[in-house]
TORSEDO-331843 format. One record per residue (C-alpha): residue in one letter; x, y, z. Coordinates in pm, 1 decimal. Example, Ala and Ser with C-alpha at 12.3 -4.5 7.8 and 13.67 -1.06 7.14 Angstrom:
! residues 2
+---+----------+----------+----------+
: r :        u :        v :        w :
+---+----------+----------+----------+
: a :   1230.0 :   -450.0 :    780.0 :
: s :   1367.0 :   -106.0 :    714.0 :
+---+----------+----------+----------+
! end
This chain:
! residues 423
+---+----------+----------+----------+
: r :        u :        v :        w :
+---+----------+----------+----------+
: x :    103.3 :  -1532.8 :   2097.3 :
: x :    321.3 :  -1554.1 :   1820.0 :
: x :    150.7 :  -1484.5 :   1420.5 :
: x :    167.2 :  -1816.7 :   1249.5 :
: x :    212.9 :  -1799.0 :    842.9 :
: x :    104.4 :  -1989.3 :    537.9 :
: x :    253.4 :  -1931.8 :    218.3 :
: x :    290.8 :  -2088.7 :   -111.3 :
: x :    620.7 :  -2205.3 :   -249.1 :
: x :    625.8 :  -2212.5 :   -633.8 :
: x :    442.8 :  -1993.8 :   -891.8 :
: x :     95.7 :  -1945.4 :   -705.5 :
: x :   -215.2 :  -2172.0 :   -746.1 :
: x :    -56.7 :  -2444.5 :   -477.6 :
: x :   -356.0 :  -2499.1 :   -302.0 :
: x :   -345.5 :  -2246.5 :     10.6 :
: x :   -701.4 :  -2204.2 :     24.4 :
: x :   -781.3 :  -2563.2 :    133.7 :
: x :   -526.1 :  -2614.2 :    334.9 :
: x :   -628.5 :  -2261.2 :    509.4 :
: x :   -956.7 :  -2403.7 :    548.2 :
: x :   -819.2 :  -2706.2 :    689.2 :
: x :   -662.6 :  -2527.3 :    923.9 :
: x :   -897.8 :  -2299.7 :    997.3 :
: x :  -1031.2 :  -2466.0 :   1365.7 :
: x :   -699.2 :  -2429.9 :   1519.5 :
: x :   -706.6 :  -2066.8 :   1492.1 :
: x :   -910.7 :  -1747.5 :   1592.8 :
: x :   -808.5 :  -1513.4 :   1328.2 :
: x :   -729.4 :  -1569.1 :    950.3 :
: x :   -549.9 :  -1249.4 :    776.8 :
: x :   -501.2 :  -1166.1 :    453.9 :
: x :   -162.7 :   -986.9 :    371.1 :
: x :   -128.3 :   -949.2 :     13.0 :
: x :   -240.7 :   -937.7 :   -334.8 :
: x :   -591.9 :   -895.7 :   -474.7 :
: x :   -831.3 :  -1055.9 :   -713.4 :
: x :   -622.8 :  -1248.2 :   -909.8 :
: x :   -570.1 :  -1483.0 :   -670.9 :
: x :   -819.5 :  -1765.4 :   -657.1 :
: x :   -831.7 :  -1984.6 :   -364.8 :
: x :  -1049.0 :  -2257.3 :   -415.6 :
: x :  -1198.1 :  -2476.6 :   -132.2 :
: x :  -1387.1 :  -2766.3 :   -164.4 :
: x :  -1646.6 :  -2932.7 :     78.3 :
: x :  -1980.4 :  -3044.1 :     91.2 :
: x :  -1949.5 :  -3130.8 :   -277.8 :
: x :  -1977.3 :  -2778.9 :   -304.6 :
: x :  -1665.0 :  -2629.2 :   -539.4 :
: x :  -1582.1 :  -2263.9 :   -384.7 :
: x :  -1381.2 :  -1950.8 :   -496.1 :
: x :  -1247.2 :  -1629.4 :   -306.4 :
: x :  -1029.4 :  -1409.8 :   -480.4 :
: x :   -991.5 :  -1175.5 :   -166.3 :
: x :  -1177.7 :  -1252.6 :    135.2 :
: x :   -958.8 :  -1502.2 :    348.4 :
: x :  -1009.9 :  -1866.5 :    330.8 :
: x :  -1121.6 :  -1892.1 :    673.0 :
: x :  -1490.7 :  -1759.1 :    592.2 :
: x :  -1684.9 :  -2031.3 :    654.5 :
: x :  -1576.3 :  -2112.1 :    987.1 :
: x :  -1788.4 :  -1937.3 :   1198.1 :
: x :  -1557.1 :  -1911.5 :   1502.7 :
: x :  -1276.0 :  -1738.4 :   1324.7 :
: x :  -1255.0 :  -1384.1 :   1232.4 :
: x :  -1126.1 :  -1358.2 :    909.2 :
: x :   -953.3 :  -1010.1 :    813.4 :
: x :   -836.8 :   -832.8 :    518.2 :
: x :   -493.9 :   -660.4 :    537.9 :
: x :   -318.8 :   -358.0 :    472.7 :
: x :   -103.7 :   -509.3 :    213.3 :
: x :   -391.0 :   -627.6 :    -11.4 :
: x :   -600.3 :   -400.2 :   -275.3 :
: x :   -932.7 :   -432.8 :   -316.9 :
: x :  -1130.0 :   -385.7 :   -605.9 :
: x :  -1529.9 :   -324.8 :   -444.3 :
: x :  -1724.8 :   -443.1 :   -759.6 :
: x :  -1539.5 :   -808.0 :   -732.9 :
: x :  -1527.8 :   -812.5 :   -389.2 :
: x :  -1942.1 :   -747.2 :   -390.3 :
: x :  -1987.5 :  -1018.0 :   -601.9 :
: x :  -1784.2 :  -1235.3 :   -355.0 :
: x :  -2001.7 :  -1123.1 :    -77.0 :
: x :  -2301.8 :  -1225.8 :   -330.4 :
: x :  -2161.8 :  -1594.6 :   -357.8 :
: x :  -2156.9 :  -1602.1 :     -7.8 :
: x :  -2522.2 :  -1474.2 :     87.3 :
: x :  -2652.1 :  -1868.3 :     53.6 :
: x :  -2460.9 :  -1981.6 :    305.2 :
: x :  -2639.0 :  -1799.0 :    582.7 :
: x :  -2289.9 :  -1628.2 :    678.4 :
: x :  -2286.2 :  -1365.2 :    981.8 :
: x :  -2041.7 :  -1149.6 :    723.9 :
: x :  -2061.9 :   -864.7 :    956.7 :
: x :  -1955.2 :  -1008.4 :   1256.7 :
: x :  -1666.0 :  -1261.6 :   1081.3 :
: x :  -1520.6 :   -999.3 :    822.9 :
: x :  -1307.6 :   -698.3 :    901.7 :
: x :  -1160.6 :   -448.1 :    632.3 :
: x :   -782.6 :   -282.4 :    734.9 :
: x :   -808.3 :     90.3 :    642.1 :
: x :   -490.6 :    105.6 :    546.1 :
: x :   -585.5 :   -135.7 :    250.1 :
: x :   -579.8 :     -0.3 :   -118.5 :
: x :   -857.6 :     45.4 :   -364.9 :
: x :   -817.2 :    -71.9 :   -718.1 :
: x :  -1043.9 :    185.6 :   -932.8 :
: x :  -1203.6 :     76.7 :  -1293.7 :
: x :   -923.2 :    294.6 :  -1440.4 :
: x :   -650.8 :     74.4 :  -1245.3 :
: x :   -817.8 :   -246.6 :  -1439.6 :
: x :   -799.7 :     -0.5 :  -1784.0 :
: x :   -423.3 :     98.2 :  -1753.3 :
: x :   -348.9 :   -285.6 :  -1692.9 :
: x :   -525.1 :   -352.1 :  -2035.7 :
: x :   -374.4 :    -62.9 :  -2209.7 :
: x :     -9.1 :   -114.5 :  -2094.6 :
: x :    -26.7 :   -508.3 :  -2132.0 :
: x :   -128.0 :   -443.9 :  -2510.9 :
: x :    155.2 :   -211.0 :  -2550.6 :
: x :    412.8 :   -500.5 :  -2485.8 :
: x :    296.5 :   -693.2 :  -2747.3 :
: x :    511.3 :  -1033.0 :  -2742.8 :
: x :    675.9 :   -909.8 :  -2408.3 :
: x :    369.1 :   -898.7 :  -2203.4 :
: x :    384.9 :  -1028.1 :  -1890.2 :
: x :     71.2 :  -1208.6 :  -1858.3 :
: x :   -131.9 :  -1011.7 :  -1614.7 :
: x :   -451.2 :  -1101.6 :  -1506.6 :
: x :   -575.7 :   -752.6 :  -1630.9 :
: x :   -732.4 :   -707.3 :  -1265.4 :
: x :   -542.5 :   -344.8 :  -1186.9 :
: x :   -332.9 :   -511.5 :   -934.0 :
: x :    -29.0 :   -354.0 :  -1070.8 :
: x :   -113.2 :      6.9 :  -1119.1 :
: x :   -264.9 :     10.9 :   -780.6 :
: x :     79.7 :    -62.8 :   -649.9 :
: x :    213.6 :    161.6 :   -902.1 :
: x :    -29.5 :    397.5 :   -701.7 :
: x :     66.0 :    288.1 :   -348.2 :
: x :    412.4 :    348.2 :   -380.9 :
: x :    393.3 :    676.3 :   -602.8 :
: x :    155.6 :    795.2 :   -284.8 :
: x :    -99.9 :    898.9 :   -492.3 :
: x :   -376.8 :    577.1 :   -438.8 :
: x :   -724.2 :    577.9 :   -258.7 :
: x :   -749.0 :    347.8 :     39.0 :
: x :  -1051.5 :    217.7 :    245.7 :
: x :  -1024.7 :    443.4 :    526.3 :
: x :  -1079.2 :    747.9 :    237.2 :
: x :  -1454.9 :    589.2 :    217.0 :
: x :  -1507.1 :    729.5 :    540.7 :
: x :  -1427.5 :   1093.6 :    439.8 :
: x :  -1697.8 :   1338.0 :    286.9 :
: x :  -1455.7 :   1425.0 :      2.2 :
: x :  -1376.4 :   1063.2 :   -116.4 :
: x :  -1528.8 :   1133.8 :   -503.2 :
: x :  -1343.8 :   1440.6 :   -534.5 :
: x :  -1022.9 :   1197.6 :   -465.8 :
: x :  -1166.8 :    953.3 :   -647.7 :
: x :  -1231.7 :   1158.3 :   -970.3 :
: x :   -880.9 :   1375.5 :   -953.2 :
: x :   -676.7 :    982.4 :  -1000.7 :
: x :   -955.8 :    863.1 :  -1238.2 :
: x :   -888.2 :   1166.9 :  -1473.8 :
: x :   -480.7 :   1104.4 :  -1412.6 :
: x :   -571.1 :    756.7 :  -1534.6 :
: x :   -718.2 :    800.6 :  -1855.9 :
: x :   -443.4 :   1111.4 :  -1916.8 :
: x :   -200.4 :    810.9 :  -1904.0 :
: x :   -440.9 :    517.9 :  -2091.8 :
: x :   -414.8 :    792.3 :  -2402.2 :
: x :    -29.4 :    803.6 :  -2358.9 :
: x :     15.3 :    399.1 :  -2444.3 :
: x :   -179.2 :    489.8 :  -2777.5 :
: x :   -362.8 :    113.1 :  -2787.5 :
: x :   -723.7 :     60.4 :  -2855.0 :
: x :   -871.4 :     22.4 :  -2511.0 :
: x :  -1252.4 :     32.6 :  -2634.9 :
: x :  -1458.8 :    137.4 :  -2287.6 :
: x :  -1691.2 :    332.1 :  -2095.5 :
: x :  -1584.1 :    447.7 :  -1770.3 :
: x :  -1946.0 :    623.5 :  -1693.4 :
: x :  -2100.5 :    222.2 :  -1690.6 :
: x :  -1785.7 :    128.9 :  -1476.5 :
: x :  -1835.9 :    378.4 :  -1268.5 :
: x :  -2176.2 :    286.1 :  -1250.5 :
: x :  -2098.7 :    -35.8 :  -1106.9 :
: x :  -1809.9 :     62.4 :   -914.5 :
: x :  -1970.0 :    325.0 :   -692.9 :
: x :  -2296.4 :     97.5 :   -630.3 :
: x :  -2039.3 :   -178.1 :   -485.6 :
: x :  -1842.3 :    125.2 :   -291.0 :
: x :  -2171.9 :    165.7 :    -96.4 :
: x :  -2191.2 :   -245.1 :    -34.1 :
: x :  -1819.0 :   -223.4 :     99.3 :
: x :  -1886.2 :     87.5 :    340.9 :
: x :  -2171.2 :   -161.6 :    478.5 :
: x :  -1841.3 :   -386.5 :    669.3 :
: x :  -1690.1 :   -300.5 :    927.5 :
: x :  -1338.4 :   -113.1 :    865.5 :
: x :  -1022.2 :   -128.2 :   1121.7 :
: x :   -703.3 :    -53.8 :   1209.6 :
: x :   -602.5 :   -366.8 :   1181.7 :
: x :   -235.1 :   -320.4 :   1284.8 :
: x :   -393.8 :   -240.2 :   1610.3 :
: x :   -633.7 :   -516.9 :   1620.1 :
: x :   -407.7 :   -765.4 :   1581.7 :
: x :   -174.0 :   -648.6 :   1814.7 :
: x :   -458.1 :   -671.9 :   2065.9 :
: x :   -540.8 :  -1022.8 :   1972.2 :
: x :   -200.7 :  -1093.4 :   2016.5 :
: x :   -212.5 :  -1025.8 :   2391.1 :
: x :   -536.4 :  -1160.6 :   2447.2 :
: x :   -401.2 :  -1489.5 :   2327.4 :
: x :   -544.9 :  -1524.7 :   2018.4 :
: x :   -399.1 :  -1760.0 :   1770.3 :
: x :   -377.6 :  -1589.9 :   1387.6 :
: x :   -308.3 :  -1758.3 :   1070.9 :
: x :   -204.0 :  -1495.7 :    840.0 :
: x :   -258.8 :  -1609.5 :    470.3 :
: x :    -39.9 :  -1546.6 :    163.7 :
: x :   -174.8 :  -1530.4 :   -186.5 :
: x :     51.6 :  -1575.8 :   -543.0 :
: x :    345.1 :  -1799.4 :   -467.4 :
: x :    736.7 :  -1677.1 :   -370.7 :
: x :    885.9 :  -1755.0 :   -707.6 :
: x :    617.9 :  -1473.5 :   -795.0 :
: x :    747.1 :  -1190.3 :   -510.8 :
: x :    823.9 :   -849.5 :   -692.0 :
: x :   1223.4 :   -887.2 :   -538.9 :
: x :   1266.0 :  -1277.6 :   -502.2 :
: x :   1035.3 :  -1427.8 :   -795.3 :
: x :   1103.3 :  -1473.9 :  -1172.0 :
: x :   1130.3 :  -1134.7 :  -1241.4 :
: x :    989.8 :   -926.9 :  -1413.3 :
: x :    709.7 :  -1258.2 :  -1484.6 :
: x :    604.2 :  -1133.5 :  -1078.4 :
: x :    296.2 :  -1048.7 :   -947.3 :
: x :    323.2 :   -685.8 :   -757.9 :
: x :    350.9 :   -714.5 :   -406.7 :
: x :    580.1 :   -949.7 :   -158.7 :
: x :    418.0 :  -1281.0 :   -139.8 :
: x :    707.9 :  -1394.9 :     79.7 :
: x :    741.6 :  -1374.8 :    480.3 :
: x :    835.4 :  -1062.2 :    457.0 :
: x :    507.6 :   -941.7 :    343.2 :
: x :    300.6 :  -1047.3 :    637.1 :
: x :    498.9 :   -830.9 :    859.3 :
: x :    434.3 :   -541.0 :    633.0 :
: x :    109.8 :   -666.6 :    493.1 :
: x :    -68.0 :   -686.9 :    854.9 :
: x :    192.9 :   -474.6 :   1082.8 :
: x :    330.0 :   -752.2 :   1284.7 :
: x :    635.8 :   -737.6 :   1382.3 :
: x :    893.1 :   -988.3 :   1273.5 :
: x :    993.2 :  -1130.2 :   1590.2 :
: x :    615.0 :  -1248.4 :   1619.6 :
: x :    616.7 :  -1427.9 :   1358.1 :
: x :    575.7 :  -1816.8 :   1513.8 :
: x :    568.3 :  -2116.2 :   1216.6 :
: x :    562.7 :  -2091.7 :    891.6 :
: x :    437.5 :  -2302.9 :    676.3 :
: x :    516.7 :  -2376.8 :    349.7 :
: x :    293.4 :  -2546.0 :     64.9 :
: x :    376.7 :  -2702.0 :   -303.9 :
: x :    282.7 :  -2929.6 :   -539.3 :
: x :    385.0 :  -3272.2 :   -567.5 :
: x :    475.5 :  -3136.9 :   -913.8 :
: x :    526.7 :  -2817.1 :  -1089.4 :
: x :    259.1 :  -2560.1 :  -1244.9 :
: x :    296.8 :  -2151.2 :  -1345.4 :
: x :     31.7 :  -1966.5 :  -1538.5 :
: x :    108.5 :  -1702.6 :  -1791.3 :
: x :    454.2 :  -1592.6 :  -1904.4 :
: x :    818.7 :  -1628.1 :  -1790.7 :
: x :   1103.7 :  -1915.7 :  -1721.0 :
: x :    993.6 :  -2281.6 :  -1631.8 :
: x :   1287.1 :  -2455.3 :  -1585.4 :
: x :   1098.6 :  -2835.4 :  -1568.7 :
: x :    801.4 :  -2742.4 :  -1793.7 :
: x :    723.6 :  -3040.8 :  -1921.0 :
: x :    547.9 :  -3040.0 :  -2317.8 :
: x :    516.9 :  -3381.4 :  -2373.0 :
: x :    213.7 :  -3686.2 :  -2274.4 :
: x :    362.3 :  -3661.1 :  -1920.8 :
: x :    291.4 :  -3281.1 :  -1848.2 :
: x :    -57.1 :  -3307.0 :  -2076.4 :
: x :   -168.6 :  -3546.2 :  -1791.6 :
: x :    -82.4 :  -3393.7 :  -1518.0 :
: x :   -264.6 :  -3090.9 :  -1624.2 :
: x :   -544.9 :  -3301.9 :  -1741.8 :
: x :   -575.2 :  -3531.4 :  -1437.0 :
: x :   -469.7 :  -3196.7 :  -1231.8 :
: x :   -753.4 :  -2989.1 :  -1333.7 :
: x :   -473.8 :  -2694.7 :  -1383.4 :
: x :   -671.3 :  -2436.7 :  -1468.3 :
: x :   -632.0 :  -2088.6 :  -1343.2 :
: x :   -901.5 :  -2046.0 :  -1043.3 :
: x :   -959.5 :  -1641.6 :  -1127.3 :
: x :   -861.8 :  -1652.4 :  -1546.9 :
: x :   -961.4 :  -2043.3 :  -1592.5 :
: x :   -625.0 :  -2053.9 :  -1801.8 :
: x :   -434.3 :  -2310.0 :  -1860.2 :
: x :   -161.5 :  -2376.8 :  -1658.8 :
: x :    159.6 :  -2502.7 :  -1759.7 :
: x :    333.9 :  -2813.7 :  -1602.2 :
: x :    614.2 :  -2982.0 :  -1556.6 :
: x :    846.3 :  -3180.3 :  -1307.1 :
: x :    902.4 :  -3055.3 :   -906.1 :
: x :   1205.6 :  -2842.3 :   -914.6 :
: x :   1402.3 :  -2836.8 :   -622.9 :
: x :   1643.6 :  -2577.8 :   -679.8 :
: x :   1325.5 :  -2313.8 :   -682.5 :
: x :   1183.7 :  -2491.4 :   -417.3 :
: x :   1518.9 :  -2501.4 :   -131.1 :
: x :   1488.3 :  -2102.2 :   -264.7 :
: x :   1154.0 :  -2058.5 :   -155.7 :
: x :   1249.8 :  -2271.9 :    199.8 :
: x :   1526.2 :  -2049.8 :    243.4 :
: x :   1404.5 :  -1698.9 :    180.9 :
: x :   1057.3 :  -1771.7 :    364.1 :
: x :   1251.8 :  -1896.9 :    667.0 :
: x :    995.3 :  -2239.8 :    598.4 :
: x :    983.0 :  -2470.8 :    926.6 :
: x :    731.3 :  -2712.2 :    828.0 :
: x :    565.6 :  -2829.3 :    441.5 :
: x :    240.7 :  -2946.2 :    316.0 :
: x :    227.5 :  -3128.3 :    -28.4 :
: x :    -28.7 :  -3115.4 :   -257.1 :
: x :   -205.3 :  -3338.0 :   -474.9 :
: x :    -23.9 :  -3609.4 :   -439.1 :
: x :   -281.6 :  -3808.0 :   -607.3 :
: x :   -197.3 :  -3655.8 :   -955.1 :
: x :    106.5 :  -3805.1 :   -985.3 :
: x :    -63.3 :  -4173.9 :   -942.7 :
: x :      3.3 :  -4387.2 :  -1287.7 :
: x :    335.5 :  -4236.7 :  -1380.3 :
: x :    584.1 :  -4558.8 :  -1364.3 :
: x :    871.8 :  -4312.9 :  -1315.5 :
: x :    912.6 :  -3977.7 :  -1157.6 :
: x :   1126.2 :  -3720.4 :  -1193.6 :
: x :   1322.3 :  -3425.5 :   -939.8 :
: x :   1498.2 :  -3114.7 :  -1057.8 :
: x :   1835.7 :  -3167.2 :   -808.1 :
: x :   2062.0 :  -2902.5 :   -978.6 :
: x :   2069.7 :  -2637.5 :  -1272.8 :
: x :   2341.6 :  -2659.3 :  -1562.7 :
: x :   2417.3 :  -2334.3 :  -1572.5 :
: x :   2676.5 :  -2158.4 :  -1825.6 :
: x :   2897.8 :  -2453.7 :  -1829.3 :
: x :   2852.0 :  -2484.8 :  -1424.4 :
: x :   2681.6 :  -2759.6 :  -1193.8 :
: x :   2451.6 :  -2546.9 :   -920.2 :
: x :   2235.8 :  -2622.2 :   -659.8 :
: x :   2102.4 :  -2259.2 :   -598.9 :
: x :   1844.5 :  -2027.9 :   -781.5 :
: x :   2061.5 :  -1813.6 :  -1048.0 :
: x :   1953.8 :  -1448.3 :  -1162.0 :
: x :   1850.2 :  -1569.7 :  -1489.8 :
: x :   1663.1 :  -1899.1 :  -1532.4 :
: x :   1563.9 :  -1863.7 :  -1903.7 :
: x :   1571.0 :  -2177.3 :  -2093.5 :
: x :   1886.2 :  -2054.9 :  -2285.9 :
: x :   2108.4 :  -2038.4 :  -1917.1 :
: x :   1945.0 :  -2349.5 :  -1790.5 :
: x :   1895.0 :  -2711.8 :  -1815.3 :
: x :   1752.6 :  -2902.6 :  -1522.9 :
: x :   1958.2 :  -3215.6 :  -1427.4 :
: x :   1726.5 :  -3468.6 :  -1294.8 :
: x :   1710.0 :  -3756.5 :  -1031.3 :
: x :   1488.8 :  -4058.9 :  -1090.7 :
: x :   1267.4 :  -4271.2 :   -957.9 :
: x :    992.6 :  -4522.8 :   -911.8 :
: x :    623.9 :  -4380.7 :   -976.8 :
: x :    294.6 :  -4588.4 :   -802.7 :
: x :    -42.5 :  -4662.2 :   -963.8 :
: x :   -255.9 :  -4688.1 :   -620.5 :
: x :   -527.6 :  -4444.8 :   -644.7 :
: x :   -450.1 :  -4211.4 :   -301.6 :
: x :   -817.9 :  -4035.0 :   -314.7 :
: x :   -993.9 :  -4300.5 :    -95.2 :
: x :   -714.3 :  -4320.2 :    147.0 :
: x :   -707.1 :  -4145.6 :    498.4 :
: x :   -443.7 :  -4232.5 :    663.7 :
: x :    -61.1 :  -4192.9 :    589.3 :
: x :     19.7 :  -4583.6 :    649.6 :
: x :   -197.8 :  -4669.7 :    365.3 :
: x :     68.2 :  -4513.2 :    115.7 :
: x :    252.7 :  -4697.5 :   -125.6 :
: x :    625.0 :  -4758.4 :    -19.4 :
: x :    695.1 :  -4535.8 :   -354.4 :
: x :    480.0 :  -4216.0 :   -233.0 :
: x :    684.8 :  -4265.0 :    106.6 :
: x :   1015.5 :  -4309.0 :    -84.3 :
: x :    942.9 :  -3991.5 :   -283.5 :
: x :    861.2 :  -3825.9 :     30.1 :
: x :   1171.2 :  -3904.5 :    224.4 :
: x :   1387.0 :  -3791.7 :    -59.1 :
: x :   1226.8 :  -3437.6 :    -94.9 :
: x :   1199.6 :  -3426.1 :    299.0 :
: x :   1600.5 :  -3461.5 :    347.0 :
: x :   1692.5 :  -3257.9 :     36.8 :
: x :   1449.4 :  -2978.4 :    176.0 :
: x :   1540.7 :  -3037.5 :    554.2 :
: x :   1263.0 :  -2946.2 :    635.3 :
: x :    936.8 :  -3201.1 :    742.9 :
: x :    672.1 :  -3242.8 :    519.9 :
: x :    341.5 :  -3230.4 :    789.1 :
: x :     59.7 :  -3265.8 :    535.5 :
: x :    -53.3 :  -3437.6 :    193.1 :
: x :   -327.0 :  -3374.9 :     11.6 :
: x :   -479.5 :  -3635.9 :   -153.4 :
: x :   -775.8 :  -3477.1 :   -322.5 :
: x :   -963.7 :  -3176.5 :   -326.8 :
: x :  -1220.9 :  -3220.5 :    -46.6 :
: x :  -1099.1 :  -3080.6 :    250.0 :
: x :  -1144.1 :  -3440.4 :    429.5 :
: x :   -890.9 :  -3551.5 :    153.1 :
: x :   -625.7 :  -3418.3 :    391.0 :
: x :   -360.0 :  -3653.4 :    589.0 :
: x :   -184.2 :  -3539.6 :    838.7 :
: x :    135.6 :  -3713.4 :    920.7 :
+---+----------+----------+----------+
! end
């Protein structure tokens, strides 16, 4: 049974969660590949307004096993409050949750050196979430970082305390005033280390391969967005890990001929938080209302987010290097009211005409050359069904559905997860 994929198409924060959610009954496994806290995937239902930042999206389903992957790190004092959130719900955690061994652990001192090196960039930060996802990958790849599977080994605080001490060797090399105190974080951190040894812990490379010839149908779930992917995204304005297709196979340890559909999701517009290029960023009335009417506000930092018109030249990237064979659109509804819309088609780039994603995207190499069209003012959050759109949502549709060749399957018209149509 091949490993189905979902994965977000511009700079993160396109709505995976709910659409994972959504999704959620037509599978028996949801698995996390990548990332860590700062992602936020926010599901709404119920009237009830949710946020995970690392278990998968499939949690309250009670059917589906929902697991965490190798490729994603894991910082236990978040991750406890998660489970905290949770405890209302009357959630079997135990039985739905499973922890890969092979996952990383992000230490107080990982969250520290974020702080310290972000504040010696100055003007040339990047805009990290300060969460430690980036040293912990600086840790994972220089083979020196703790994983889950240590937990389970008498020694771990020895481990543990040998890379803390490393850590704050190299907080007092960036020379910033980092004002802490590790002994309260440490406090918290081991108290949470004893919550997380509570779950159950896997091999999960092995698991899934066993699922896989049971039958089982898995969903594995991206976090960040492509144009974010430490080789393919806006670098270096990246997150630290490969939030494209690629990543699930090394994220989860399935192999890349099992890898079945994948499907792509975006916005019906454009949004990035933090630093780096934004070719359609938009600073007028138009992009104040979509992030006003949008709600665009980071789920994990509750910053701002910038917006602007869909650009298609990132977007036929992210189709391409993802391998996408089917798209879901979100909020579709924000765009209601605008009498005109507009579509990134093609860059001006250093004198040139291109369709295709350059190196360097920085507002002084680019210029976005537009195609225009005719906006609609019917309000698409009490509709259910795709005949009820306006002949301009469908119009808009068809155009980005030949120019992506690839078939848009969902729109989301709202944040409930019955404001889904299926098409």
């Amino acid at each position: 049974m091949a490993v189905d994929l979902l994965l977000g198409l511009q700079w993160g924060d396109e709505g995976k969660g709910k659409i994972v959610d959504v999704l959620t009954k037509d599978y028996d496994i949801i698995a996390r590949f990548q990332g860590g806290p700062n992602a936020g995937h926010t599901l709404e239902f119920d009237g009830i307004k949710h946020v995970l930042h690392t278990i998968p999206s499939g949690i309250f389903h009670k059917n589906a096993m929902n697991v965490v992957g190798n490729g994603v790190v894991i910082d236990p004092v978040i991750f406890r409050k998660e489970l905290v959130a949770l405890e209302k719900f009357n959630l079997d955690i135990n039985a739905i949750l499973l922890i890969s061994r092979k996952a990383h652990l992000i230490l107080p001192t990982h969250r520290l050196l974020d702080a310290a090196s972000e504040a010696s960039k100055g003007k040339a930060k990047i805009g990290s979430t300060l969460k430690g996802i980036g040293p912990t990958y600086m840790d994972k790849t220089g083979r020196n970082g703790m994983r889950v599977g240590d937990l389970e080994l008498d020694n771990w605080k020895e481990k543990y305390r040998a890379l803390a001490d490393k850590h704050e060797a190299m907080i007092d090399y960036y020379n910033v005033d980092i004002q802490y105190d590790l002994q309260d974080l440490e406090t918290e951190f081991f108290a949470s280390v004893e919550e997380l040894k509570k779950l159950t812990f896997i091999d999960s490379e092995e698991y899934l391969f066993q699922a896989q010839k049971q039958g089982k149908k898995i969903l594995a779930e991206g976090a960040q967005g492509s144009l974010l992917d430490i080789d393919f995204g806006t670098y270096p304005f990246v997150t630290s890990s490969n939030t494209t297709a690629a990543g699930a196979c090394t994220g989860l340890g399935v192999a890349p001929n099992q890898i079945g559909e994948v499907k792509g999701i975006f916005k019906a517009y454009a949004t990035r938080v933090g630093s780096g290029p934004f070719p359609t960023e938009l600073f007028d009335e138009d992009g104040e209302t979509m992030g006003r009417v949008g709600n665009e506000f980071g789920a994990t930092t509750g910053r701002p987010r910038r917006c602007g018109w869909l650009d298609l030249v990132a977007l036929k990237y992210a189709v391409q290097v993802n391998g996408v064979t089917e798209l879901n659109m979100m909020k579709g509804d924000v765009l209601s009211g605008f009498k005109k819309l507009k579509v990134c088609t093609a860059y001006k780039y250093k004198g040139e005409t291109i369709t295709h994603l350059p190196y360097n995207i920085e507002a002084e190499n680019v210029t976005p050359i537009y195609s225009e069209m005719d906006g609609w003012s019917e309000d698409l959050t009490k509709m259910t069904s795709a005949d009820a759109f306006p002949k301009e949502l469908n119009a808009y549709i068809d155009f980005l559905e030949k120019e992506l060749e690839v078939p848009i399957k969902i729109v989301s018209v709202g944040p409930d997860r019955t404001q889904t149509i299926h098409r």
